[in-house]
C-alpha positions in Angstrom: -23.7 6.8 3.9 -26.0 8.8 5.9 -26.3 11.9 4.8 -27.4 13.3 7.8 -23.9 12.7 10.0 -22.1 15.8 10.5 -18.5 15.4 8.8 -15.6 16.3 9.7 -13.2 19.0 8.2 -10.2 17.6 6.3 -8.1 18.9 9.2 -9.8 17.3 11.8 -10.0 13.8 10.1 -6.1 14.4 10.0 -5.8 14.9 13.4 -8.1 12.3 15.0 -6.4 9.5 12.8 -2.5 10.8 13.4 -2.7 11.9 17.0 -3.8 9.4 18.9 -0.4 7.3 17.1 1.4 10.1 18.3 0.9 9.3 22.0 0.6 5.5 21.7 4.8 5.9 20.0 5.9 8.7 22.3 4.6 6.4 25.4 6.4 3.3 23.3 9.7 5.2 22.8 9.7 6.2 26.6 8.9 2.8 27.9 10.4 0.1 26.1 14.1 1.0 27.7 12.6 0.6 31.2 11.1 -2.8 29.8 13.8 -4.1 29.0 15.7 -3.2 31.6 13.0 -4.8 34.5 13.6 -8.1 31.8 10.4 -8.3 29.5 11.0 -8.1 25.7 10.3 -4.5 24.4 7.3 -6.3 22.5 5.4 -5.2 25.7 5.9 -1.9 25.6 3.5 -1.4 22.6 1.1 -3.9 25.0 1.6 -1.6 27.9 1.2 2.0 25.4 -2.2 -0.3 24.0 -3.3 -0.5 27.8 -2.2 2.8 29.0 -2.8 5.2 25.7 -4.7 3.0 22.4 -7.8 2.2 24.8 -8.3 5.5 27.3 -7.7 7.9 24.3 -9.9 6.4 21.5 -12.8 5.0 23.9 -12.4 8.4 25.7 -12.6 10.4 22.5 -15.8 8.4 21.9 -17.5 8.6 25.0 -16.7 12.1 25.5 -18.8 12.7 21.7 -21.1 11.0 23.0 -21.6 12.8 26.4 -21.5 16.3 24.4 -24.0 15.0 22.2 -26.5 13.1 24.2 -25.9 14.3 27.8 -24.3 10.6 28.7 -21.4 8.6 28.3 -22.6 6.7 25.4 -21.5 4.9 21.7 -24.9 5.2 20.5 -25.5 7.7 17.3 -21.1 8.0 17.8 -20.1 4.4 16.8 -21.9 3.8 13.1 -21.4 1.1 10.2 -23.7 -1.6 12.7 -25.8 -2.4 10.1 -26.5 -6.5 10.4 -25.6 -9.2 8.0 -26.3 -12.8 7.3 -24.0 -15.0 9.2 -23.1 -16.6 5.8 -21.5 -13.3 4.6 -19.5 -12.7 8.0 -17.9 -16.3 7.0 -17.7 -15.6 3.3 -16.4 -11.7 3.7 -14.4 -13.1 6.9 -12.4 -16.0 5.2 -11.7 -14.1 2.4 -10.7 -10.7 3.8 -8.1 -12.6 6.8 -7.2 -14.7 4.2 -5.6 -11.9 2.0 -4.4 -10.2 4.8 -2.1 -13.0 5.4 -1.6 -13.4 2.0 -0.1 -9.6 1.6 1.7 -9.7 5.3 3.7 -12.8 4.5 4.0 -12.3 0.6 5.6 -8.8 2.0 7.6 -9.2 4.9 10.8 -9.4 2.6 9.8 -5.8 1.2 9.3 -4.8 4.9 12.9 -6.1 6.5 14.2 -4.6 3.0 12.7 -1.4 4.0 14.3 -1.5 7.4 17.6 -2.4 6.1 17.5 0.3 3.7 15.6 3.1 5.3 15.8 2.5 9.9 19.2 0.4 10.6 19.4 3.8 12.1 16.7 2.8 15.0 18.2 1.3 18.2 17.3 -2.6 18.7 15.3 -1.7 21.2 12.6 0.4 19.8 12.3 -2.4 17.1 9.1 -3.8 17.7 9.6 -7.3 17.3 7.8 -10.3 19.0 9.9 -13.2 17.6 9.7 -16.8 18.7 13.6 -16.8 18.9 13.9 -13.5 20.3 11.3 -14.1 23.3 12.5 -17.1 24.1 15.9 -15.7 25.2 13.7 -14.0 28.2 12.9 -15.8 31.5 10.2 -17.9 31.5 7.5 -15.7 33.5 8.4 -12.3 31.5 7.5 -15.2 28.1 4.3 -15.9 29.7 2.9 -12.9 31.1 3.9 -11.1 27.4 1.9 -13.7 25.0 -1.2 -14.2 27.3 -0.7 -10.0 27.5 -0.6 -10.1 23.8 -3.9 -12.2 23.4 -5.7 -10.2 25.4 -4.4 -6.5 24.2 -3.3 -7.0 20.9 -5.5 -10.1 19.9 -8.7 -8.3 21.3 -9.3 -5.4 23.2 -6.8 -2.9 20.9 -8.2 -3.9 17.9 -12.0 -3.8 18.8 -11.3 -0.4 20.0 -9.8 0.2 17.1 -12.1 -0.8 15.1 -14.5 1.4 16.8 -13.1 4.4 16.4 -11.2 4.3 12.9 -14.2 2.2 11.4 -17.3 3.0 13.2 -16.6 6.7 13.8 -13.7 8.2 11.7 -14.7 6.6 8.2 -18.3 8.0 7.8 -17.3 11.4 8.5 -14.5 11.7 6.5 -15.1 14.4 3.9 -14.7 12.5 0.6 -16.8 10.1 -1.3 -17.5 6.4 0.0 -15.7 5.8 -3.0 -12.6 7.6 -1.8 -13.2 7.6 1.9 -11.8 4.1 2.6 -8.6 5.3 1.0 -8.2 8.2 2.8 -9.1 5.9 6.1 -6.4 2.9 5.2 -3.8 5.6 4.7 -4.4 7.6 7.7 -4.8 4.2 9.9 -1.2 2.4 8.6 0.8 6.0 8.7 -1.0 5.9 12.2 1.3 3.1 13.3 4.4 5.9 13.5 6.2 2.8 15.8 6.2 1.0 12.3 6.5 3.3 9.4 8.4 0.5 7.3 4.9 -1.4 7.2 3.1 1.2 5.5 2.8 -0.2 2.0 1.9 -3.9 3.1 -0.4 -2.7 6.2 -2.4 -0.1 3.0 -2.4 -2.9 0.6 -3.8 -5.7 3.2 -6.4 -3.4 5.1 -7.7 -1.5 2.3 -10.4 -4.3 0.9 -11.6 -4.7 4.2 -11.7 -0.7 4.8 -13.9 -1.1 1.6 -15.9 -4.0 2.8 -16.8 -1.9 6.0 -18.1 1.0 4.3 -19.6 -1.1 1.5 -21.9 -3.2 3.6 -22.1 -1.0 6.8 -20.6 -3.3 9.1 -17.4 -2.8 11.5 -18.6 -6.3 12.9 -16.5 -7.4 10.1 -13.4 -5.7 10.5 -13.2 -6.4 14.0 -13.4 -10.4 13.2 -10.6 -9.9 10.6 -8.6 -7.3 12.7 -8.8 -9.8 15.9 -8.1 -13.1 13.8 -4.9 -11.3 11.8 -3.5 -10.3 15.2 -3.9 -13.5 17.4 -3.0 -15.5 14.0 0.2 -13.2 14.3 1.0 -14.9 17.3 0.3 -18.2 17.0 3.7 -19.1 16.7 4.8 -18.0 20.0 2.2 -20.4 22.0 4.3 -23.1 22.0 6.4 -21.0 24.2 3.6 -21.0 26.7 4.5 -24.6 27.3 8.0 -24.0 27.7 
């Protein structure tokens, strides 16, 4: 890591992981009645909070460093970890690291609807983020379409490369540890980020941390945003068959 980049307190590494979360679930909490009420599964609420909130506040916190710092809106010197690799090892790193995410979501899930039945039967249905095949294919078909092509585009892409950008490229080489326990500290923050899902913490840790590690390790947030991208649109593969009615 360089040791030239200015890192930030523990305080503030807090903050710019949590707060952002914060205002992504406050927008989801206040939205997802009025989706479902106008007809759309509540799954796009968290697509309209990723539009409305995830993108402006994380690219904005971005661009506004780099404005103070250089005078213009600009990643540059903000966004680190580009370093470049062999195409061989994005394969290699990126077939192995998707692979055990899936291995860990679906080897999990039983823990995680465990966790909900144990811990948030409490939480009304419809804050319950949940983008079933069954469940969205109670809605009519045009609220069906314009959520999963939504979903591809905001969750499949643009959410998680901006993610990527700010938790990876900026947050984890300032964090005020070791590389050794930085990625830690960054996997944590990121999953308790999620507040919309807090039954997911232990499986989103667990399948994110080796690629966390594989990020600061080689450099690279090219990586995570392949794997992050792939998990997500592999997430909802099984709803495009609903595409086709």
């Amino acid at each position: 890591m360089n040791n030239s980049i200015q890192r930030h307190t523990l305080w503030q590494t807090i903050g710019l992981h949590l707060i952002p979360g914060m205002f992504l679930t406050i927008f989801y909490i206040l939205s997802a009645p009025l989706v479902a009420k106008a007809g759309y599964p509540t799954y796009m609420a968290i697509l309209l909070a990723i539009f409305f909130v995830l993108i402006p506040v994380e690219l904005g916190i971005l661009l506004n460093e780099g404005k103070r710092k250089t005078g213009r809106f600009t990643l540059d010197g903000i966004v680190l970890n580009r370093e470049q690799l062999p195409l061989w090892q994005y394969i290699v790193f990126g077939v192995v690291l998707i692979g055990w995410c899936g291995l860990v979501f679906v080897g999990l899930s039983d823990m995680d609807a465990a966790i909900i039945r144990q811990y948030f039967s409490w939480i009304p249905s419809v804050w319950m983020l949940n983008g079933d095949p069954e469940i969205l294919s109670q809605f009519p078909r045009t609220a069906v379409v314009v959520t999963i092509i939504a979903g591809l585009l905001l969750n499949g892409i643009a959410g998680p490369v901006v993610e990527e950008l700010y938790f990876r490229g900026y947050l984890l080489p300032r964090i005020p540890s070791s590389r050794a326990w930085a990625p830690v500290i960054n996997a944590v923050l990121f999953s308790l980020y999620h507040f919309f899902s807090p039954w997911q913490n232990i499986t989103r840790i667990l399948a994110l941390l080796p690629m966390v590690y594989a990020v600061s390790w080689k450099r690279n947030i090219y990586l995570s945003i392949v794997v992050h991208c792939s998990i997500n649109i592999i997430g909802m593969l099984p709803l495009i068959p609903l595409l086709a009615g």
